[in-house]
Structure formats: structure tokens, C-alpha cells
C-alpha positions in Angstrom: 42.1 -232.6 25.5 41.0 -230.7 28.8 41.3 -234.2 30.7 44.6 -234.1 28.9 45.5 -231.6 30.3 43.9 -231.6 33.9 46.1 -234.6 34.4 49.0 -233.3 33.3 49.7 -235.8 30.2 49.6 -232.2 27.8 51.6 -229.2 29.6 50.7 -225.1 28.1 53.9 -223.3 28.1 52.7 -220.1 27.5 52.8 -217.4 30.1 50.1 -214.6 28.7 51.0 -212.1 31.5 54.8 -212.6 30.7 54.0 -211.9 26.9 51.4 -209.3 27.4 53.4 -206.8 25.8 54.3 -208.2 23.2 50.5 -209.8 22.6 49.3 -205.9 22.6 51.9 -204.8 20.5 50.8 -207.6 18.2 47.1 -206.7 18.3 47.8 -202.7 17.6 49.8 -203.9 14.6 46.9 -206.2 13.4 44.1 -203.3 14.5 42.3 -203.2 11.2 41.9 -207.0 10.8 40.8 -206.7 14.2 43.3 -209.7 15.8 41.6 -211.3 18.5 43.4 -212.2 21.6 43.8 -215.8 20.8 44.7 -214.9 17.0 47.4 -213.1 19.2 48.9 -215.9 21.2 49.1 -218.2 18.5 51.4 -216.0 16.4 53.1 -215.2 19.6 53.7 -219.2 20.3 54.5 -219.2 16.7 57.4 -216.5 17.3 58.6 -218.7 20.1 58.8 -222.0 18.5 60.1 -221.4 15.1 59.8 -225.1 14.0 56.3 -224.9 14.2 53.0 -224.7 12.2 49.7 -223.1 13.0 46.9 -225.2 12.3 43.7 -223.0 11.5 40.7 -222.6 9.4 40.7 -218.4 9.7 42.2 -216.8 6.7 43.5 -213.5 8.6 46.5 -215.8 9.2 47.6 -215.5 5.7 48.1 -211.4 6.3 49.6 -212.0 10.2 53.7 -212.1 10.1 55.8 -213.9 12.6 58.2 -210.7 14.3 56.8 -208.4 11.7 57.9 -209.9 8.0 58.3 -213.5 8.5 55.5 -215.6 7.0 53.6 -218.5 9.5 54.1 -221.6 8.3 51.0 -222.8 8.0 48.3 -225.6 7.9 45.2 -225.3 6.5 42.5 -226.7 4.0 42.7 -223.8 1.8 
């Protein structure tokens, strides 16, 4: 996947400094979980492409809500 990407074949579209604010804002809501900074960004992308799923193994994503009240489709083995 890096080579993937070093070549250019997979492209991140993801701007952290553009969504910084909205990533912090996301990690004060989510302050007694704690939400990590990745946790973060991937309910960020989540918010920004609303046709997708989040693949993960980390249960915290069942409490996290994309903008506040809508539940992340997601996929998991549990």
C-alpha cells in the first residue's frame, strides 16, 4: 500500500491542517473515550464521503457519530 501510494496508483484526499478544527472539535467531543487522532480523521473522512464505510476492529466506533447524531456505517467482525 505505501508503494501504492509512493507511485501515485492510491491518492489521500485528506487535508489534516484544512480539517484541524473540526478534528479537535471532534476529539473534545469524544474526550472521555479518549479519540485518538486517527480515530479522528476517520470519522472526519467518514463525514466527507457519506457513501462510505469504516472498516475497523476498535469498538469505540460503535459510540462515535458522524456530525454529532448520525451513526458510521460500519464494517467489522463483531
Amino acid at each position: 500500500m505505501l508503494r501504492a501510494l509512493r507511485q501515485g496508483t492510491i491518492q489521500v484526499a485528506f487535508d489534516i491542517e484544512t480539517e484541524a478544527a473540526t478534528i479537535e472539535t471532534l476529539m473534545r467531543r469524544y474526550n472521555d473515550v479518549p479519540m485518538s487522532l486517527a480515530d479522528a480523521c476517520l470519522v472526519r473522512l467518514s463525514e466527507l464521503n457519506p457513501d462510505s464505510r469504516v472498516f475497523t476492529l476498535d469498538r469505540d466506533f460503535t459510540r462515535y457519530r458522524r456530525h454529532g447524531r448520525h451513526i458510521i456505517p460500519l464494517l467489522a467482525p463483531w
